[in-house]
N, C-alpha and C positions, 0 to 999 in steps of 0.2 A: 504494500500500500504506500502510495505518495502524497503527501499532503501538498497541495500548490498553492500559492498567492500568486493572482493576477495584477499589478498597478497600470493604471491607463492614463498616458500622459499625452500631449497633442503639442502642434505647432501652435504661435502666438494667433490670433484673426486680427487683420491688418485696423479694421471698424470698431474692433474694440477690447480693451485691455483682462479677456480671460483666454481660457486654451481650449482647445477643441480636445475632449475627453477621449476619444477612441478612432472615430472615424475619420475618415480628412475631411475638411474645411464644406468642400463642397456637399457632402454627404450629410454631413452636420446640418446643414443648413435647410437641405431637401426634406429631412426628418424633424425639421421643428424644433431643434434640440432637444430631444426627446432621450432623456435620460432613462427611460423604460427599455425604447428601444437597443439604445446602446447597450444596456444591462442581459436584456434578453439573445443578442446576437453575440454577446462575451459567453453566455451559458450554451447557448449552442455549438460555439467552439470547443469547448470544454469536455462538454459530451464526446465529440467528436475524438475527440485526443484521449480518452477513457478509453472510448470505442476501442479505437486502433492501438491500445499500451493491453488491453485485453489476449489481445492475439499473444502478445508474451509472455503473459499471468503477471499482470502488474496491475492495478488500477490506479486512477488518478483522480485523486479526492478535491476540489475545489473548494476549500477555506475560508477565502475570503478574495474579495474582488471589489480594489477602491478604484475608483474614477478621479480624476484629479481636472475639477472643470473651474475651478476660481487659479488656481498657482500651482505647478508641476514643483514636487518637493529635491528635484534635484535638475541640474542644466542638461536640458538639452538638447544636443544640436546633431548636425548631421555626419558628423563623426564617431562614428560605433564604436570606437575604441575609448573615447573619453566619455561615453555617456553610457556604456556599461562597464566602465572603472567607477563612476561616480553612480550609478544604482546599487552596485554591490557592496558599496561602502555603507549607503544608504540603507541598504538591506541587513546587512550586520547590525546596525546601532537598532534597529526595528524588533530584534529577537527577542529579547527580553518580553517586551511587550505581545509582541504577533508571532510567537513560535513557525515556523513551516520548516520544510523537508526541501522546498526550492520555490525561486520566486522568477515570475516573469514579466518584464514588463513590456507593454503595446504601446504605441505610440504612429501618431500622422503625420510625423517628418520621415522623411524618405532620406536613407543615409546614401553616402558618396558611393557612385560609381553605380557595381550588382547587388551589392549585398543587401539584404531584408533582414537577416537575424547576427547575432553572433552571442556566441557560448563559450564558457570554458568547456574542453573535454575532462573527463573522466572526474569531473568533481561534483556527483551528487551526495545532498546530504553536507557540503563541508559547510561549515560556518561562513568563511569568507569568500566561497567562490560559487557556490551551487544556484546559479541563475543564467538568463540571461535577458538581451533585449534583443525587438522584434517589430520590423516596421510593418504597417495596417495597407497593407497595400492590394487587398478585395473588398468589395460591395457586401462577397456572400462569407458566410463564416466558416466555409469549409477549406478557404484560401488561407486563410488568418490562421485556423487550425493546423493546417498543412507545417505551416512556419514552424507553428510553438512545437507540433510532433517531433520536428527534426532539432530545431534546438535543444530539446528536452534530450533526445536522443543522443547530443554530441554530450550531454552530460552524464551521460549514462554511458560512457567509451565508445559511442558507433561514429567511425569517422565515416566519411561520405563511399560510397560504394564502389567497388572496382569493378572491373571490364569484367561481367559475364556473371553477375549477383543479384540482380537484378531479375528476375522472367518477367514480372507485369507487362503487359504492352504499352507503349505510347501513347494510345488512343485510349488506355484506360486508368495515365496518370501516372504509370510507371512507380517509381518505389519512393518512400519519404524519406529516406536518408540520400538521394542522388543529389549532385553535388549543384544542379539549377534542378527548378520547379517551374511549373507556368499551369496553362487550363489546360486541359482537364488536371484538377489536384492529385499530385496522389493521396495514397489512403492506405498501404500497405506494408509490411515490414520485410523482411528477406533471411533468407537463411543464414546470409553474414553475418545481418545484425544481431541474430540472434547468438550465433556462435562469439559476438566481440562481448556481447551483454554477457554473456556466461560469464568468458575468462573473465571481464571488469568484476562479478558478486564472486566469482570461486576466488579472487585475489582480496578479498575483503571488504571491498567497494558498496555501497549502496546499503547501508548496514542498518538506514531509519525508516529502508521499505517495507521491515517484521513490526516496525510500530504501528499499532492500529490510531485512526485518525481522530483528531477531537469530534465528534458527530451531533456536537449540538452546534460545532461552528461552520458546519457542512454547508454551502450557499445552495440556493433554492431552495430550502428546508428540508423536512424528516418526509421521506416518501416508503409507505412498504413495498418492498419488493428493487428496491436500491442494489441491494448486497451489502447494505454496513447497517449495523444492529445498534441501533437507535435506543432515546428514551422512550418507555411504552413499551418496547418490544419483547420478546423473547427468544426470536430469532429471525433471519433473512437470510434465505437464500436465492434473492432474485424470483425474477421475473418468473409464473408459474411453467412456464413453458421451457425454464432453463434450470428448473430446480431439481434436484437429484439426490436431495437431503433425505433421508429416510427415520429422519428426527422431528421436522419440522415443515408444519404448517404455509405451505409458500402463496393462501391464498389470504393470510388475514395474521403473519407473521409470530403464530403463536406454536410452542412445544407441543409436541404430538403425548398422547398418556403412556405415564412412564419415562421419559423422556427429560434429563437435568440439562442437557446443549443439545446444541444441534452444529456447531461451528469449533475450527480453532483448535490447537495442537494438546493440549492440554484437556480435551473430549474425544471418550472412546466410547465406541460404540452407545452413543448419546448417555454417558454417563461423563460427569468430573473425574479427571486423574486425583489421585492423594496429591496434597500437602507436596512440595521435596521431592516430586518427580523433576527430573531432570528434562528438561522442553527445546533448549536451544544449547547445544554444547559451542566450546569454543573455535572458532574458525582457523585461526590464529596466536601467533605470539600476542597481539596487540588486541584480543578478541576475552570478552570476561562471561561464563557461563550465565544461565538464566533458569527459573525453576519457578512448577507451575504452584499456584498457591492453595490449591483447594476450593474455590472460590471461583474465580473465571476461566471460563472456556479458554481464554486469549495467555500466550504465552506473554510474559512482564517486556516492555519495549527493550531493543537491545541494545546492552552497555558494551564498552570498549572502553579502554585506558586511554586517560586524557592525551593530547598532542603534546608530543615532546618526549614521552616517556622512552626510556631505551629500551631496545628492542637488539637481536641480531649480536647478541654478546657484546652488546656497546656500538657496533659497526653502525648503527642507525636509531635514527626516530618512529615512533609511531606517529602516525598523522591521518587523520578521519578511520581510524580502526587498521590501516596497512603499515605490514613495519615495509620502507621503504628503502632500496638497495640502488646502487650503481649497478652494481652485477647484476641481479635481476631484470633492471630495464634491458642491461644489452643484451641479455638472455632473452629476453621479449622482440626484443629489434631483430638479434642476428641467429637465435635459432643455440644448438646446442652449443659446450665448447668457447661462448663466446665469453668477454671477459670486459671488466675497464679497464681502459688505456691510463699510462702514467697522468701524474699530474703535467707534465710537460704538453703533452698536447692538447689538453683541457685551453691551458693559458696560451701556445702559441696560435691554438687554428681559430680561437674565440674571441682572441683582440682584433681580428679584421672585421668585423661590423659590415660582416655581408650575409650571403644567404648560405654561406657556407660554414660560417663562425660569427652567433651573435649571441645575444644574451637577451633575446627575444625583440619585439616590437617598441619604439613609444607612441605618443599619442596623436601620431600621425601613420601610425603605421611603416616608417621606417625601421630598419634594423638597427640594434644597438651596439656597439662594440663592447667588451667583457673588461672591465677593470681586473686587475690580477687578484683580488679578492672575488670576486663576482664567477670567474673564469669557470667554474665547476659546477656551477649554475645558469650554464648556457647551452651550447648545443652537445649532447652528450657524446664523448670521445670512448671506443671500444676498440677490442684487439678480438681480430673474428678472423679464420679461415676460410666463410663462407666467399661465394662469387657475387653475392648481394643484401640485401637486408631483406628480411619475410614480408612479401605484401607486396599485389601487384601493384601499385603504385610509388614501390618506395624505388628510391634508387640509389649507390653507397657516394658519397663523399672522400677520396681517401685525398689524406695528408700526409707527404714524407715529412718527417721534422730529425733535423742532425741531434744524435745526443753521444755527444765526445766520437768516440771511435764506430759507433755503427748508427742504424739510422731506423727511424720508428714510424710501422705505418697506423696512422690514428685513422682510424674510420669513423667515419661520421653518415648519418642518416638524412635524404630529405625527401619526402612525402607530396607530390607535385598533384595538383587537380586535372583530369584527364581530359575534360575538356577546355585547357588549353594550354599552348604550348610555351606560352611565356609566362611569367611568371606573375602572380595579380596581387598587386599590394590588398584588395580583399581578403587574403587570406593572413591569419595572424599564428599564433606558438602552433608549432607543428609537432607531430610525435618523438622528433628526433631533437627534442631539449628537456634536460632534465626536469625530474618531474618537481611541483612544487611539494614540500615536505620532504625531501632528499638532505641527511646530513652533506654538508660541504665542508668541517672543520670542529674544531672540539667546540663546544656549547652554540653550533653558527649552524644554520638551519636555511633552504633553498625558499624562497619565497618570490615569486612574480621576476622572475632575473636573476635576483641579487641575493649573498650571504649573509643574512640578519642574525644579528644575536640571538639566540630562542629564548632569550630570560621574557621576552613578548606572548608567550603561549603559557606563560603563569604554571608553568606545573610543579613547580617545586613548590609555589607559595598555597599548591592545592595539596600535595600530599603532606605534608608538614602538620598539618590537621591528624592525620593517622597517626600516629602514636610510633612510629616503622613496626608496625603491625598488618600495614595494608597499604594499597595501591591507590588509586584515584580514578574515577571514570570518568567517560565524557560528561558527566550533568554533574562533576564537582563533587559527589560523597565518595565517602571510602566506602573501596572493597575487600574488606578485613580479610585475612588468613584465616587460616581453620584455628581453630580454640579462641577466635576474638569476635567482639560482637561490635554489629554497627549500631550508631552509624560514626563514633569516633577510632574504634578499636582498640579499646583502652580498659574493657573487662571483658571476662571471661565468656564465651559465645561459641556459636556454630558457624560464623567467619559468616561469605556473602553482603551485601548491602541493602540497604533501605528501600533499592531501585528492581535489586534480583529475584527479589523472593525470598521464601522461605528456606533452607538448606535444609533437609534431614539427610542424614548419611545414612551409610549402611548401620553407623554403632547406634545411631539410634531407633531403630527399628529391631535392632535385636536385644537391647536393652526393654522394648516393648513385649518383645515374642516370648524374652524367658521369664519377666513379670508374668505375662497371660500364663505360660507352661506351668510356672510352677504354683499359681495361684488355682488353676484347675487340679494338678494334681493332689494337691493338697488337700484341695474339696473332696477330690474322688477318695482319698482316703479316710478322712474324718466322716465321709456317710457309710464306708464299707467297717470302718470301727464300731458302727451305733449301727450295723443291721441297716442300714437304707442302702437302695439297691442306686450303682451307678448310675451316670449322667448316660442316655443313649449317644452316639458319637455322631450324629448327622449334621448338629449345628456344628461341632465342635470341629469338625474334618473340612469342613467347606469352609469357615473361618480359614483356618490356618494354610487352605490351598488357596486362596486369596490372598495373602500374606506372601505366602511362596513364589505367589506372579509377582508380587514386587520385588523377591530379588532376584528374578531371573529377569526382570524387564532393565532393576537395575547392574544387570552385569555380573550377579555373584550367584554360584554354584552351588555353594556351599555353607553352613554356618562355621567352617574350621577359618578358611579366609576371612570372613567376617570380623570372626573373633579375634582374629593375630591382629588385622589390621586396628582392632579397636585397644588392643594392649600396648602395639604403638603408640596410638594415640595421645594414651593416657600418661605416658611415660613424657609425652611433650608437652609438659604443664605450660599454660601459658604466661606462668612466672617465671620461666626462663629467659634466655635470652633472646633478642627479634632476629626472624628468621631472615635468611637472604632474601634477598628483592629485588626487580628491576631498580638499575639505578635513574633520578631523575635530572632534567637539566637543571642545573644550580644558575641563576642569574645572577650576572655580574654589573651590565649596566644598563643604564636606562635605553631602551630601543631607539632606533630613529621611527619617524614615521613612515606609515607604510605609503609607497609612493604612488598613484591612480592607477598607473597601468600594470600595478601587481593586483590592484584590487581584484581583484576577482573573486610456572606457579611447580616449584621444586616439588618432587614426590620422594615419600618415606615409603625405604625397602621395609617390605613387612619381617617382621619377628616372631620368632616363632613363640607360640604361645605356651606359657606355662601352664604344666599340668593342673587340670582341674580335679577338686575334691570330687569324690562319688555323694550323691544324695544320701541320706538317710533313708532306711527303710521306713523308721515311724514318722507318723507325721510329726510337726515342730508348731509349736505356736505361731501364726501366722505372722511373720515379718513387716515392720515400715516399710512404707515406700520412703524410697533415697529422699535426703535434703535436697538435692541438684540433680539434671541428668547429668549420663558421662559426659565428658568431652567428645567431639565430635573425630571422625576423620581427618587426615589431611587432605586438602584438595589437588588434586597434581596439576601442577600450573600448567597454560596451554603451551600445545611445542610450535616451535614456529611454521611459518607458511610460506610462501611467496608470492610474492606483490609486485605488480606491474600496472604504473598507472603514467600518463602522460599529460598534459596541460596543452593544450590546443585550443584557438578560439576559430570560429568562421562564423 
């Protein structure tokens, strides 16, 4: 699920000092300024763009959709580069306030040259980059729509399509990622995209589309039969004709009898999972588990370690949930075998401020040339055997550069639009520049070009709150260790966060089973002492095979493993000392400001358990229950992943 903000901004009208909200000037004017209309031809787009993100198992929630008809809240003009560096900035300081997953903005200036949208790639979901802008340049909303699919799309990592990706015909619009559009619109997606969409979410990518959307902030109200489960409801599964829920009601959005869900990973077989089932494991290094709570269908929205934390044995940052590598991009670029190039050709091929070596766009759309700090946050340099880089559009760049006695070939990537032959300053950061959130230097972090201090992404002054008991996620609580409890990690606890759920281990489920065990036994013998005949075993067997699925559902075999794991546990009082942890960026000085055209868990070897006493034959006075449960399991932190992401606009 994607939650969207639309903003609608206009060119100035020459007669009189407000802006034309959506449409251009003349259309405006046609329609009376009919701010209905414009509202109802934004939600039609909308739809549309659901429509077609459907085809991939995505939807796209529309949140919220403002019109800007008295003063547009940011400049702009007909320069796409500076007027979504100055949206995205805009859109950042708005979060707090207007939460979304990506924001888009419309507008009836018409930018320079071809271009109608431009996006960053592969930054959905990020705080700073996940938008883009998009010139109004149809009557009907399926033109408009067309745009926002394909920008939405470049955020989602689908670059424009290569030669023979495509099947739609011409005459019926062709594909919405191709790199021009016109009438007939398209309306469909392709096997490419699907396959670049993969790799972008298997590398960590798109991590706030498992958040289910605020649905009272849903624009055009609460509708049954939507597919997002509303106030009043009990369940949605669409439209009757496309429902297939065998839980729910899909004519009047209500639970069928017997029936606790009908939706959502944390519902089986229209029943609630337990408490401390496990619902979204970690993806990643940079990736923090989630667990269902007893309570709702919907697995908890998913957390990842704040930006900045280390990841990669130190070698790298996390950033929007990916731990990010040099080596990985050019493993992404050139295929197996490939590698980064020294720092020397980083700095030699990136100071010429062409298309061969820059340090991205500015706000003209020229090339920048690479300061020697900046140089490793420009066009990415690799050492490859291959005869090209993967992708029919890419072509390699090599650079000899002298280093003393022999001589080094840096390969470099550029990614050229097919239909045409020269080069279009329309096109902005291509795949072959480092991505943003790429360590460049110790505590100095890739951002929009250039190597920023990362004391800017606050992660030390978030984990500092953890007691070094626990980590930091992206929404700022800690995610305690096992034996600490959130949301500071500073007593005793089953570790997880305020955001995660509920944790139960395996220790404490068996901590439950041998209560229940020996509280029945116990009964069964105190009524076979007094002449009363035992308990029949029907409830008592279906109990405890109920029990048995949870721990075979959670991974354990046996109660021998259980128990070892839980005598470790216990042996790791959380009065000890804090356990190892990723380390995090330490800030040192105050950042500079970010410049417009950048806008955009250790596991314990089990122990073998000590022998347990044998019961007693007679029965015993029945026992307290413990002052406290045990302590919990350790969690085995996640292992890492690999992550390939690039920063591209068009």
């Amino acid at each position: 699920m994607m939650c969207v903000c639309m903003f609608v901004a206009g060119r100035p009208l020459r007669s009189e000092r407000h802006f034309d909200p959506f449409l251009s000037v003349l259309q405006f004017v046609k329609q009376g300024r009919d701010l209905q209309k414009t509202n109802a031809k934004l939600l039609e787009a909308a739809n549309y763009v659901d429509k077609y993100y459907k085809s991939l198992n995505i939807r796209v929630a529309l949140i919220w959709l403002e019109v800007w008809n008295t003063q547009n809240m940011i400049t702009v003009t007909d320069n796409p580069y500076s007027t979504l560096g100055a949206f995205l900035t805009w859109r950042r300081k708005q979060l707090p306030q207007l939460p979304n997953d990506n924001a888009q903005l419309i507008t009836g200036v018409s930018f320079q040259g071809t271009t109608i949208g431009l996006a960053p790639l592969k930054a959905m979901c990020s705080e700073y980059q996940s938008g883009g802008v998009n010139s109004d340049h149809s009557e009907i909303a399926v033109g408009i729509a067309a745009t926002l699919a394909h920008e939405i799309g470049h955020n989602f990592g689908m670059s424009h399509d290569s030669d023979g990706c495509c099947q739609a015909l011409p005459e019926d619009g062709g594909c919405i990622m191709a790199a021009a559009t016109g009438h007939p619109f398209p309306r469909v997606f392709n096997p490419c995209n699907q396959a670049e969409l993969k790799r972008y979410l298997s590398s960590g990518g798109g991590k706030c589309l498992f958040n289910p959307p605020n649905t009272r902030a849903l624009f055009g109200g609460q509708r049954c039969g939507n597919g997002y489960l509303e106030e009043g409801e009990e369940c949605d599964c669409g439209e009757v004709e496309e429902c297939s829920s065998p839980c729910c009601n899909a004519n009047n959005c209500t639970l069928k009898a017997g029936a606790e869900c009908a939706h959502g990973v944390c519902c089986e077989n229209c029943k609630l999972k337990s408490p401390g089932v496990l619902c979204r494991p970690p993806s990643g290094s940079c990736d923090l588990p989630e667990y269902c709570d007893g309570k709702s269908e919907s697995c908890p929205a998913n957390f990842y370690l704040v930006d900045g934390s280390s990841c990669a044995h130190g070698k790298a940052y996390c950033y929007t949930g990916m731990c990010l590598t040099v080596e990985q991009q050019c493993l992404s670029l050139w295929g197996k075998d490939a590698r980064s190039a020294p720092d020397l050709c980083f700095t030699k091929v990136n100071e010429a401020g062409d298309s061969f070596g820059n340090c991205g766009k500015d706000l003209m759309g020229k090339y920048r040339a690479c300061t020697e700090r900046d140089a490793k946050c420009g066009k990415i340099q690799c050492l490859s055997s291959a005869s090209k880089p993967i992708g029919t559009n890419a072509v390699p760049i090599d650079t000899t550069i002298p280093d003393g006695q022999r001589k080094i070939l840096c390969r470099g990537t550029h990614v050229y639009r097919p239909d045409q032959e020269e080069e279009s300053q329309g096109d902005t950061l291509d795949p072959g520049l480092v991505m943003t959130g790429t360590k460049c230097g110790d505590n100095a972090i890739c951002f929009g070009g250039e190597c920023r201090n990362a004391s800017f992404l606050q992660a030390d002054e978030c984990s500092s709150k953890c007691h070094g008991h626990g980590l930091c996620n992206n929404n700022h609580n800690c995610h305690c260790d096992a034996g600490w409890a959130p949301p500071y990690c500073e007593k005793a606890g089953t570790g997880g966060s305020v955001d995660s759920g509920p944790v139960i281990t395996p220790c404490n489920i068996t901590a439950f089973v041998s209560a229940v065990f020996w509280l029945i036994k116990y009964t069964i013998l105190q009524r076979t002492s007094t002449g009363d005949p035992p308990f029949t075993s029907l409830c008592l067997s279906n109990r405890l095979f109920f029990l048995k699925s949870n721990f075979l559902e959670l991974g354990f075999e046996s109660g021998v493993s259980v128990c070892s794991q839980c005598q470790a546990s216990q042996r790791a009082s959380p009065a000890g000392p804090p356990r190892s942890r990723h380390s995090i960026v330490r800030p040192t000085v105050k950042p500079p400001p970010i410049p417009a055209y950048a806008l955009q868990q250790v596991s314990h070897p089990k122990t073998p358990s000590s022998p347990q006493p044998s019961p007693s034959v007679t029965p015993k006075p029945r026992p307290s229950p413990p002052s406290r449960p045990p302590p919990p399991c350790p969690v085995t932190r996640p292992s890492q992943v690999k992550e390939v992401s690039v920063f591209q606009l068009w």
